[in-house]
N, CA and C atoms as a LAMMPS dump frame, in Angstrom:
ITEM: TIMESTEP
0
ITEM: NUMBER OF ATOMS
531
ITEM: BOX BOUNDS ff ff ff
-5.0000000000000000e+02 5.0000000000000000e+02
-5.0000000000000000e+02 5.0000000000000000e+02
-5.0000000000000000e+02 5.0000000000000000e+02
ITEM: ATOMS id mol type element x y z
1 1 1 N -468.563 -423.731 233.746
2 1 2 C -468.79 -423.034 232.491
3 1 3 C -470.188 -423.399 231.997
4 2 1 N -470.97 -422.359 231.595
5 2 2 C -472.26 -422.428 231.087
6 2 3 C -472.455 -423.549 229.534
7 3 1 N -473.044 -424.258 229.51
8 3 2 C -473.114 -424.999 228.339
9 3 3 C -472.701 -423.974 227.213
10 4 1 N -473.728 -423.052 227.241
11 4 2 C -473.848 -421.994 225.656
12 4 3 C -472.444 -421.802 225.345
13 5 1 N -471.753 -421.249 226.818
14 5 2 C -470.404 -420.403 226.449
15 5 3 C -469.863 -421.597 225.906
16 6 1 N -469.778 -422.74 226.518
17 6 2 C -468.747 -423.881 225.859
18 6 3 C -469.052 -424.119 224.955
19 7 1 N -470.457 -424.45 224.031
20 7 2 C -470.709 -424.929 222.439
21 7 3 C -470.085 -423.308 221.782
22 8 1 N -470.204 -422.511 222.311
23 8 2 C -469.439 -421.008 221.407
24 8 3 C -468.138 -421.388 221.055
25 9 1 N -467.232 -421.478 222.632
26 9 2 C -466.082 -421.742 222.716
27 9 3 C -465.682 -423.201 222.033
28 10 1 N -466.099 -424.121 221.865
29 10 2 C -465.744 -424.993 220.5
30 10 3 C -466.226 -424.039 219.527
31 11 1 N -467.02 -424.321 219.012
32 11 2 C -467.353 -423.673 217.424
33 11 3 C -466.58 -422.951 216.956
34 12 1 N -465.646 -421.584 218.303
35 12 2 C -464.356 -420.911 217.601
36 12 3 C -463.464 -421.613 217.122
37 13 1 N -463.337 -422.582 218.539
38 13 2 C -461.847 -423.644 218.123
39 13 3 C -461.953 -424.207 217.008
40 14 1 N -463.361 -424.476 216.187
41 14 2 C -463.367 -425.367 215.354
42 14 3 C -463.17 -424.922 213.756
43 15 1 N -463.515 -423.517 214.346
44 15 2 C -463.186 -422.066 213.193
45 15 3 C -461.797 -421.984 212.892
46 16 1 N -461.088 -422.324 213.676
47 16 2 C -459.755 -421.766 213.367
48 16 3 C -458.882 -423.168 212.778
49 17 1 N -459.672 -424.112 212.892
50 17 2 C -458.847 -426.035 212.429
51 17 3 C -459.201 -425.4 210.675
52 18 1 N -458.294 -426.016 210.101
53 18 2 C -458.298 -425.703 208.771
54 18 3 C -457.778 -426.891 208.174
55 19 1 N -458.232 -427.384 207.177
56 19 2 C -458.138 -428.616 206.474
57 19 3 C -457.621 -428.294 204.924
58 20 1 N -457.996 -427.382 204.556
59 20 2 C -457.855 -427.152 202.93
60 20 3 C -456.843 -426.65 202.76
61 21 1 N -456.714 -426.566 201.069
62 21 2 C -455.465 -426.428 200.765
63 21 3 C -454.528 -424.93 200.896
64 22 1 N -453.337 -424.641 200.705
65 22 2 C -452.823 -423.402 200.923
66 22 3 C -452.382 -422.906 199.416
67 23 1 N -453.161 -421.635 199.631
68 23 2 C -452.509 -420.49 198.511
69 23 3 C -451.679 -419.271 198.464
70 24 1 N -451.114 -418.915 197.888
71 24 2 C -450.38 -417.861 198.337
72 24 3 C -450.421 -416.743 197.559
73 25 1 N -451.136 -415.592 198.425
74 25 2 C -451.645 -414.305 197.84
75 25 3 C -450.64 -413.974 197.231
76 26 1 N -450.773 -412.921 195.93
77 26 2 C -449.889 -412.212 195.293
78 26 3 C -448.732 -412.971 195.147
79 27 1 N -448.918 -413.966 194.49
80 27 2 C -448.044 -414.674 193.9
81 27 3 C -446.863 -414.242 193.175
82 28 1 N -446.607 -414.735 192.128
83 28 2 C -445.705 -414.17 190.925
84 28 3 C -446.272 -413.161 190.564
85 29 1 N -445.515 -412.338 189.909
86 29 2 C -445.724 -411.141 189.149
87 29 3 C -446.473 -411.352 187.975
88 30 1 N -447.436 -410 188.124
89 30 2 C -448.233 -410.588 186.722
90 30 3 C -449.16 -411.928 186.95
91 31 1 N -449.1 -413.366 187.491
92 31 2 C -450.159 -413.97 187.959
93 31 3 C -451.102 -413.478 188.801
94 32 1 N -452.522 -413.565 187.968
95 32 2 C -453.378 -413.994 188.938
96 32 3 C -453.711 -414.639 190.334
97 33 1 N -454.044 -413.739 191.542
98 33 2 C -454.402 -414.601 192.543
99 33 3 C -455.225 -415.517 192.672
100 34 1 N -455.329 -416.688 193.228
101 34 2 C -456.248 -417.663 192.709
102 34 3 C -457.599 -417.001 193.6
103 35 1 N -457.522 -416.09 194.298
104 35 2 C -458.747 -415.877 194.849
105 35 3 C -458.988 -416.294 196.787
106 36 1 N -460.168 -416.028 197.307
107 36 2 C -459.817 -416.728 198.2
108 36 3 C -459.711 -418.074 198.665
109 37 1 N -458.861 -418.679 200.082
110 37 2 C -459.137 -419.784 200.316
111 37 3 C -460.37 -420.684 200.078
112 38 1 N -459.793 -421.904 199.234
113 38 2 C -461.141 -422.494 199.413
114 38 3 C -461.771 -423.296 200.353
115 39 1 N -460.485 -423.487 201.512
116 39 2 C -461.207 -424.484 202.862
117 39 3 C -461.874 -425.924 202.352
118 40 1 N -462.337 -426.644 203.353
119 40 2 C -462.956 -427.895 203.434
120 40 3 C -464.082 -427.59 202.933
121 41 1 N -465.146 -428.526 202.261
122 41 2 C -465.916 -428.622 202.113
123 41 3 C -467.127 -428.633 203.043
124 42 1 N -467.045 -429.131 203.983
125 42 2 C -467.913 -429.401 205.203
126 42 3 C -467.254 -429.196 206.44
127 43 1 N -467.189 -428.112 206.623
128 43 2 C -466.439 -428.041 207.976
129 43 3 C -466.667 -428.324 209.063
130 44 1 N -466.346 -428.556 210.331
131 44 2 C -466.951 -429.27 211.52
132 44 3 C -467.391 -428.291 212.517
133 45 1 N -466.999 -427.08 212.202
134 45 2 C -468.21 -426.543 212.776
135 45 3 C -469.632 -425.705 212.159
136 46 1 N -469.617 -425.969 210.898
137 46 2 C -471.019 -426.172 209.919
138 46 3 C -472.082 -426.955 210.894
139 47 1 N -471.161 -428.408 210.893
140 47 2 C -472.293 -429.59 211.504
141 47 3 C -472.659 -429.341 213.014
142 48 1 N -471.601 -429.109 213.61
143 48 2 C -472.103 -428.521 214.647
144 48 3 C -472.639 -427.752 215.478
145 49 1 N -472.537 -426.978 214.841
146 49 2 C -473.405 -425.471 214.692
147 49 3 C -475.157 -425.846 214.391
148 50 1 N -475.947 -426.234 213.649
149 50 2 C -476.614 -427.261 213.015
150 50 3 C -477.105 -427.949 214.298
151 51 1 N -476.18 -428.447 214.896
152 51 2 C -477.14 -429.578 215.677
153 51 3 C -477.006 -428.766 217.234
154 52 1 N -476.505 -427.81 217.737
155 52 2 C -476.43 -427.253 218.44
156 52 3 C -477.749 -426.481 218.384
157 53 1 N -477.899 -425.879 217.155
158 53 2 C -479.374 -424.919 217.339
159 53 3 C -480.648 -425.541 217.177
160 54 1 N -480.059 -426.826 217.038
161 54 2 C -481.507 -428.132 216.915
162 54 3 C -481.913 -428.99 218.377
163 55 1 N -480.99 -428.184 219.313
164 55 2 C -480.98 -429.234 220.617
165 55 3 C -481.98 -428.818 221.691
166 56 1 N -483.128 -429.146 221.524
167 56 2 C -483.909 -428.076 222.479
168 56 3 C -484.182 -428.207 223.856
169 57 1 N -483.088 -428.746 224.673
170 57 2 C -483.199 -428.674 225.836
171 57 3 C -481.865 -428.974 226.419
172 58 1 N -481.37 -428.569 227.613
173 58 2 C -479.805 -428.249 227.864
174 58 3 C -478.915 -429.52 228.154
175 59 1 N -479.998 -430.603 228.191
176 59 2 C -478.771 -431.553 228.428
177 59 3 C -478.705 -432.175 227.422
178 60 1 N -479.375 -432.252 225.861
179 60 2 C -478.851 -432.067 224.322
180 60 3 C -477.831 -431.725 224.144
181 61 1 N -478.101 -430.364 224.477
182 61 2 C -476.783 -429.969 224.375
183 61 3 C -475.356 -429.582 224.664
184 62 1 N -475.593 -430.117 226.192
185 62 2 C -474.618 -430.718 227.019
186 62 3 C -473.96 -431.436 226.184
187 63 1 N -474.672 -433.36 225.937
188 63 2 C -474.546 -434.476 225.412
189 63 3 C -473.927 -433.717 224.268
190 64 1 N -474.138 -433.113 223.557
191 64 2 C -473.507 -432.379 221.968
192 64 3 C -471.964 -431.296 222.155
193 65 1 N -472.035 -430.997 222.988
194 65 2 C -470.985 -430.407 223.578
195 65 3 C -469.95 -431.03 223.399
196 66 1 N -469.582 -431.993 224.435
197 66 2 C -469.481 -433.082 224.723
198 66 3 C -468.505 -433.905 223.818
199 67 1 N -469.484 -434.672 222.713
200 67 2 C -469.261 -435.202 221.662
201 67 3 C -468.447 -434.158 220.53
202 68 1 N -468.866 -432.889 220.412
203 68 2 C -468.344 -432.157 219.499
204 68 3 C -466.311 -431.78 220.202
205 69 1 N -466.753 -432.029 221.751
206 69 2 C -465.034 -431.365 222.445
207 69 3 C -464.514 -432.426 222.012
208 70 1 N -464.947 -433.909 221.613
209 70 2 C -464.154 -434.816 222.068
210 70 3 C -464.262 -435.244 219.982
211 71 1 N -464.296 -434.983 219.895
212 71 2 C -464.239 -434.629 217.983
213 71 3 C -462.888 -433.271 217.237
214 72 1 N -463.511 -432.499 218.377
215 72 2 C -462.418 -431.433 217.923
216 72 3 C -460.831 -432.097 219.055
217 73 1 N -460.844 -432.323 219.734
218 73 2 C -459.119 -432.867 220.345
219 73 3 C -459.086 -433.773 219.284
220 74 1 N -460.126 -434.996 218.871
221 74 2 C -459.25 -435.984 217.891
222 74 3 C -458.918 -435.217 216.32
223 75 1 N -459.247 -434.228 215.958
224 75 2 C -458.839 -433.583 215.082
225 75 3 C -457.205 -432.507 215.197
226 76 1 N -457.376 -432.556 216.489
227 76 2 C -456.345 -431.818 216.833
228 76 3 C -455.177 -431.936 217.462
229 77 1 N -455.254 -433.738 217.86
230 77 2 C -454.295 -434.316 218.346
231 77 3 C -453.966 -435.392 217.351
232 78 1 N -453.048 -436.253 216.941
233 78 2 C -452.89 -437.723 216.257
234 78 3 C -452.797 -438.469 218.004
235 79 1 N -452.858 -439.911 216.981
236 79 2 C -452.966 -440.714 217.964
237 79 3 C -451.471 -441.249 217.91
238 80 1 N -451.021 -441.071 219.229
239 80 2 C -449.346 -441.744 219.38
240 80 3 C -449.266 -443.082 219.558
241 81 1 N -448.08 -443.016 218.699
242 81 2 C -447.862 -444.888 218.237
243 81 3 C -446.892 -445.045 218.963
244 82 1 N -446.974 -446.11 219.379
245 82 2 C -446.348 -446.639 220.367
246 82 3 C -444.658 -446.873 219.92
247 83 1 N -443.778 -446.694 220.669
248 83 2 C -442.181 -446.31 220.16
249 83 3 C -441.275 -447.585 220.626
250 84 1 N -441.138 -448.066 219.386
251 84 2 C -440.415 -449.165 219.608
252 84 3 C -438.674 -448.826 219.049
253 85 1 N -437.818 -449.063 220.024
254 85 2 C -436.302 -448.592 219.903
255 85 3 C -435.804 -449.752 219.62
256 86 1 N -434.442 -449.463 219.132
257 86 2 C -433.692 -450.601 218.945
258 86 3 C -432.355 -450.34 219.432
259 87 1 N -431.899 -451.093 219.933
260 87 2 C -430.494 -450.968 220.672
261 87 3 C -429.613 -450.818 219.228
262 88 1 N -428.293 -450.468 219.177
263 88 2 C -427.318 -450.622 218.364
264 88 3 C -426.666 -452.165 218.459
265 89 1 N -426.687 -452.8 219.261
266 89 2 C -426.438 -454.168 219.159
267 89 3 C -427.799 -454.912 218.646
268 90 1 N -428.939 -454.612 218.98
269 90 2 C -429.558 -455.389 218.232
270 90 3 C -429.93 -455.083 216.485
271 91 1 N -429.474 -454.13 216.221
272 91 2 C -429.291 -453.373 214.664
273 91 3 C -428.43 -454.004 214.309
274 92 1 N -427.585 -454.345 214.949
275 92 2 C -426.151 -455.158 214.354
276 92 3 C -426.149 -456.258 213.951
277 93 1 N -426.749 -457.114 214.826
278 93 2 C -427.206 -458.694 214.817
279 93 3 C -428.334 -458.373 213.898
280 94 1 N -429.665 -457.476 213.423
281 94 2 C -430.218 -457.47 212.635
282 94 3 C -429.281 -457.639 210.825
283 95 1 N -428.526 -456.745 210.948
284 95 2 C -427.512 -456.254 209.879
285 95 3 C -427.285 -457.457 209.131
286 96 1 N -426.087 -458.013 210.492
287 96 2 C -425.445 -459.719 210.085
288 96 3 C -426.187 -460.428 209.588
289 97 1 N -427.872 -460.305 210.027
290 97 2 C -428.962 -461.67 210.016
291 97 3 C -429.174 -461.654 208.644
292 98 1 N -430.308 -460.253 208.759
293 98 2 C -430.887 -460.391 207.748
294 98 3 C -430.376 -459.569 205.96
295 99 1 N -428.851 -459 206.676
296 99 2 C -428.468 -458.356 205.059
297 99 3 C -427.165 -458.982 204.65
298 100 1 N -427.257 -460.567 204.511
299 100 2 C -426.458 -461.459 203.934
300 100 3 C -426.881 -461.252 202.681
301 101 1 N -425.723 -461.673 201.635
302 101 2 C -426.048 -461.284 200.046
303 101 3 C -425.984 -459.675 199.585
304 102 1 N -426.324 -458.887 200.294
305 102 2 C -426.631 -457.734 199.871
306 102 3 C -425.12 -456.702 200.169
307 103 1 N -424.995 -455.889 199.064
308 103 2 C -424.201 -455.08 199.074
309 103 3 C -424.529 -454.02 199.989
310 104 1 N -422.985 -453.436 201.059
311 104 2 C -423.269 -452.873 202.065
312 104 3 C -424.453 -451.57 201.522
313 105 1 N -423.9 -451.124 200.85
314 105 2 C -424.565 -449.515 200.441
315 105 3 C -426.454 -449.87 200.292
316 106 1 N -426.533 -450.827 199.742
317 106 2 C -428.127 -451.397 199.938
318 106 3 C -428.723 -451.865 201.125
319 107 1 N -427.722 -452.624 201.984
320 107 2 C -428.358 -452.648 203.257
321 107 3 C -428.443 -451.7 204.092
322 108 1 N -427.799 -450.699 204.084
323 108 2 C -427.841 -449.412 205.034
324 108 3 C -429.481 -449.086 204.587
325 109 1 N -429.422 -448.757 203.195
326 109 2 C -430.795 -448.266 202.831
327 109 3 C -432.033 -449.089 203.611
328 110 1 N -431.859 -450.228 203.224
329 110 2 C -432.968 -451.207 204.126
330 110 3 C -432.763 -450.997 205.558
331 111 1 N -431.706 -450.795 205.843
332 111 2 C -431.758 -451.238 208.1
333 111 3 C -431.898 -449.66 208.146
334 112 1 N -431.646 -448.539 207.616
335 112 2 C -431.943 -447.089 207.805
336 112 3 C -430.733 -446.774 208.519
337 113 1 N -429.286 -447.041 208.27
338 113 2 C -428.463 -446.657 208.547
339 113 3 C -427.19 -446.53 207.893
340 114 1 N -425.883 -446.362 208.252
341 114 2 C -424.941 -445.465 207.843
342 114 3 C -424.083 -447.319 206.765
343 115 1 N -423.563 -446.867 205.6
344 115 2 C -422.334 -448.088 205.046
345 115 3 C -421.74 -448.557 206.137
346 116 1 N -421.239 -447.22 207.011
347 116 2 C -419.823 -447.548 207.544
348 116 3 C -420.421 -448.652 208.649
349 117 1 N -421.734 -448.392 209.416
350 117 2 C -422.213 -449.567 210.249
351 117 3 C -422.104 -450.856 209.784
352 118 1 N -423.005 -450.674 208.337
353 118 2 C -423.327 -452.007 207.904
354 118 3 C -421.851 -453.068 208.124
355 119 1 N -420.422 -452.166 207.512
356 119 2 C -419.291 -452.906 207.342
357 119 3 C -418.371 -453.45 208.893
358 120 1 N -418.682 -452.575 209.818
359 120 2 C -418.606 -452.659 210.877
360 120 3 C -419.312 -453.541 211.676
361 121 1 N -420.529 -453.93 211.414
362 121 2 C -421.09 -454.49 212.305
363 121 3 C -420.699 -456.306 211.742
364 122 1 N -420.978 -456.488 210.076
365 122 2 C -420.51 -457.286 209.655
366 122 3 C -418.785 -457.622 209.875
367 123 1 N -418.057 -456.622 210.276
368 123 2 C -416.795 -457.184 210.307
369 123 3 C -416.596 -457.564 211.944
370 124 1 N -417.451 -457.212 212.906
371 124 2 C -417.509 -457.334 213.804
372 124 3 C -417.816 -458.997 213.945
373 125 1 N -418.339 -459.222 213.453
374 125 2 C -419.144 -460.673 213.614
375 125 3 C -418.438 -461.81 212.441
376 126 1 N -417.084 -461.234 212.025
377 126 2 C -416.356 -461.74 210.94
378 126 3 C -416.777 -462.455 209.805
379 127 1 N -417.833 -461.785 209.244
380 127 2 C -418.65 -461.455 207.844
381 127 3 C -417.558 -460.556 206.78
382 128 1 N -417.513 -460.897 205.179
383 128 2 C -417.324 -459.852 204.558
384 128 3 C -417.829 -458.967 204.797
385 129 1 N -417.195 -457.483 204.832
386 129 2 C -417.485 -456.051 205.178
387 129 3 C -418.78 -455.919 204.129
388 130 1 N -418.312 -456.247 203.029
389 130 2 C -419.32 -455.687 201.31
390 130 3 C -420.54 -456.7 201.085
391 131 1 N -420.107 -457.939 201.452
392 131 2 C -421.723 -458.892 200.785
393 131 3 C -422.157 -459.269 202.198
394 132 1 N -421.346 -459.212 203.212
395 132 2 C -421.962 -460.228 204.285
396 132 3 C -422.153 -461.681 204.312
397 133 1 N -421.479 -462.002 203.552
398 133 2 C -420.959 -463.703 203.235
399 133 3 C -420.065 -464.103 204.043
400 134 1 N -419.578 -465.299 204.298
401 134 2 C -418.478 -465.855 205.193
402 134 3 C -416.719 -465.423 204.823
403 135 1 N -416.437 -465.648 205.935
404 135 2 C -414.816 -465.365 205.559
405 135 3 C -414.555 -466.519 205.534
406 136 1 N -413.116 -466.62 205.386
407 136 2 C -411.905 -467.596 205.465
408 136 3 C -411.923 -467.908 207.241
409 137 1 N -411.688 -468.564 207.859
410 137 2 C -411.484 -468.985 208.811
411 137 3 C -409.884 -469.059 209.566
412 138 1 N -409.761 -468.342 210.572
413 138 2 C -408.196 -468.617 211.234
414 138 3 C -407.608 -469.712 210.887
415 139 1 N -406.502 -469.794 210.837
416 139 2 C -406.122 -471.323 210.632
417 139 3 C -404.369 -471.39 211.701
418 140 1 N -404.643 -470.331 212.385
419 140 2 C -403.311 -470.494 213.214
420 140 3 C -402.248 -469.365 212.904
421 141 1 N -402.315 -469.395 211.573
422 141 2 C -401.181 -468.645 211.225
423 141 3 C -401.534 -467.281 210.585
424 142 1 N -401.34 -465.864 211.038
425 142 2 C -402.155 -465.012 211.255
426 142 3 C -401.613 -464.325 209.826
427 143 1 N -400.46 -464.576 209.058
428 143 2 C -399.886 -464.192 208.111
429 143 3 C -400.627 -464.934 206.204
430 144 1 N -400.837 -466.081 206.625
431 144 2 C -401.496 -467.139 206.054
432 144 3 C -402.852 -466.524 205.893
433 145 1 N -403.31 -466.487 206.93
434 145 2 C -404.803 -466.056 207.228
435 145 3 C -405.36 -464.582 206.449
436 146 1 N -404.45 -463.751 206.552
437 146 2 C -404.146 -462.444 205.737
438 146 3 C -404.566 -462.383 204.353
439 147 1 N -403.567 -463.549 203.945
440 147 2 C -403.296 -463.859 202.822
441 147 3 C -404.736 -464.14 202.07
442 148 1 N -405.023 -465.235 202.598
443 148 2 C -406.63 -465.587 202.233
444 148 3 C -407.494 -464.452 202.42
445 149 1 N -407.851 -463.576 202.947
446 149 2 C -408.971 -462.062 203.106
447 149 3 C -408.124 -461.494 202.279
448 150 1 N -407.047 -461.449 201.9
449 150 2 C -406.641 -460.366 200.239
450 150 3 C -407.168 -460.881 199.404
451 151 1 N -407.586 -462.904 199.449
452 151 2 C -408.264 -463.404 198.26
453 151 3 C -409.304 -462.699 198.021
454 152 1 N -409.955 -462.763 199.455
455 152 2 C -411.304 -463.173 199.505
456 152 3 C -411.688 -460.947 198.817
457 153 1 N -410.749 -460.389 198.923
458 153 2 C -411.252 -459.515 198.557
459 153 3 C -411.301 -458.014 199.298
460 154 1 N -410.419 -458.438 200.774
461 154 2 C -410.842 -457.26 201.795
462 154 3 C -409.721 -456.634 201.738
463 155 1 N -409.634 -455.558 202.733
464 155 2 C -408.65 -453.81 201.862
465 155 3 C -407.956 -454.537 203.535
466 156 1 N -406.619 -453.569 203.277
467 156 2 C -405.639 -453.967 204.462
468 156 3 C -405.746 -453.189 205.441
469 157 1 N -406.917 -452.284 205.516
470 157 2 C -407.281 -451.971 207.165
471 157 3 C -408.519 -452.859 207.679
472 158 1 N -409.442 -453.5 206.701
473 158 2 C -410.182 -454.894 206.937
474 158 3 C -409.202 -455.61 207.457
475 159 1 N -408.838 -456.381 207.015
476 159 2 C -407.482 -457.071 207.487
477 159 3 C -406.83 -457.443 208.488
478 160 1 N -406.742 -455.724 208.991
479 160 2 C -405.913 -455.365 210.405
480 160 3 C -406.811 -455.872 211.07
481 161 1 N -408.079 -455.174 210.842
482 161 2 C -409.042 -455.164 211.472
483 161 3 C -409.551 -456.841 212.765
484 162 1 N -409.834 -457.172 211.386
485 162 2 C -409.865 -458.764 211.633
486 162 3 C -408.92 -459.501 212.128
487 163 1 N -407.432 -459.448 211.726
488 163 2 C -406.389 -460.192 212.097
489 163 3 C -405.833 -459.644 213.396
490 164 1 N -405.607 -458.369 213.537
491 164 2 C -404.553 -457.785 214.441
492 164 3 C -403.396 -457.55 213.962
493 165 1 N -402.928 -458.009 212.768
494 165 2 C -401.809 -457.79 212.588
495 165 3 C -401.484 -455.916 212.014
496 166 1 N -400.481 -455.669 212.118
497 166 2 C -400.506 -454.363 211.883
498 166 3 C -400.302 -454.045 210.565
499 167 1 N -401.065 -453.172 209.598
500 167 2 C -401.434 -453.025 208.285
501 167 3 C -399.823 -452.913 207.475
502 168 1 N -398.895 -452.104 208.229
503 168 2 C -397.252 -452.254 207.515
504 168 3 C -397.084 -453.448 207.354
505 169 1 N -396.887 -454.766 208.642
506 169 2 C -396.449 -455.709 208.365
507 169 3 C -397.711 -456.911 207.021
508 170 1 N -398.838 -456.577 207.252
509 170 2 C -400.047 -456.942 206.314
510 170 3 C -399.049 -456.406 204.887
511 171 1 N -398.949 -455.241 204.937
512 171 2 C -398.486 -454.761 203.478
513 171 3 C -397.642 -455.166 202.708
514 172 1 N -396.221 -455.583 204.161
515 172 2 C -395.359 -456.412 203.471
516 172 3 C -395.294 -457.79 202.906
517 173 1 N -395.842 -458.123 203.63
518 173 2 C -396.295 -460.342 203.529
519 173 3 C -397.074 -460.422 202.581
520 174 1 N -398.191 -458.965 202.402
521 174 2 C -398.946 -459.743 200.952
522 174 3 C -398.383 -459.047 199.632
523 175 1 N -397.88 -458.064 199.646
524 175 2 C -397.25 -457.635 198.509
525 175 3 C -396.103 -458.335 198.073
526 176 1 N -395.174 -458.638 198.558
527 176 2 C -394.446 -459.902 198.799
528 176 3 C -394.82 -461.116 197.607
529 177 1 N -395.548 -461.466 197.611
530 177 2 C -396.019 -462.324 197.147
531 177 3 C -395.626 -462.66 195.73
């Protein structure tokens, strides 16, 4: 490709990048159009244009070419950030770690995910479902043990959850009471 054609062929591309703000013709009824676009102030192919007809010999403007192609892709591409994933187990162990104290519905907001995880992942790791504080500890007797997580505050499919025992017989032993 001939230099000329290529500084042309940017200068279009660079015609058609648009930076400024958007208006919208024929607006409301009865409003005034604001008129036309007002575009960027300095557009990039103003400047280049400019130094293109200032280049007086072809490998200027080669060298300007060049610099102007590799100006217009960084305008026209972002630069990709590098993608860091997170497993669902390590979200979890994040959860447990770092959203002790905090009420589930606030830590979802912070870890960028769902209540029902937060309570899950904490009940997984036998944390209160709601603050992420410690439980009661087994003590052998799985009825006993029950008993204490109704203290401590947890609903009788928590419960199940945690104990194994089945939420009817949970229902009966602590209502019971």
């Amino acid at each position: 490709m001939r230099v000329d054609v290529a500084a042309r062929s940017i200068l279009a591309r660079m015609e058609m990048l648009s930076y400024g703000p958007v208006h919208r013709f024929g607006g409301r009824r009865g409003a005034e159009s604001p008129g036309a676009p007002q575009g960027e102030a300095h557009p990039l192919h103003d400047k280049w244009r400019a130094l293109f007809v200032e280049a007086g010999d072809p490998e200027t403007l080669r060298a300007y070419v060049q610099q102007a192609a590799a100006e217009l892709d960084a305008a026209l591409r972002r630069r990709l950030v590098p993608e860091a994933t997170e497993t669902l187990d390590e979200l979890c162990a994040r959860i447990v770690a770092d959203g002790w104290g905090i009420a589930a519905d606030e830590c979802a907001v912070a870890m960028r995910c769902t209540p029902t995880l937060v309570r899950r992942a904490r009940l997984s790791a036998g944390r209160h479902p709601e603050t992420g504080g410690s439980l009661p500890e087994a003590n052998g007797d799985p009825k006993a043990w029950a008993r204490e997580l109704d203290a401590a505050g947890l609903s009788l499919r928590q419960i199940e959850a945690i104990t194994g025992v089945p939420r009817s017989t949970l229902h009966r032993h602590i209502s019971a009471r």
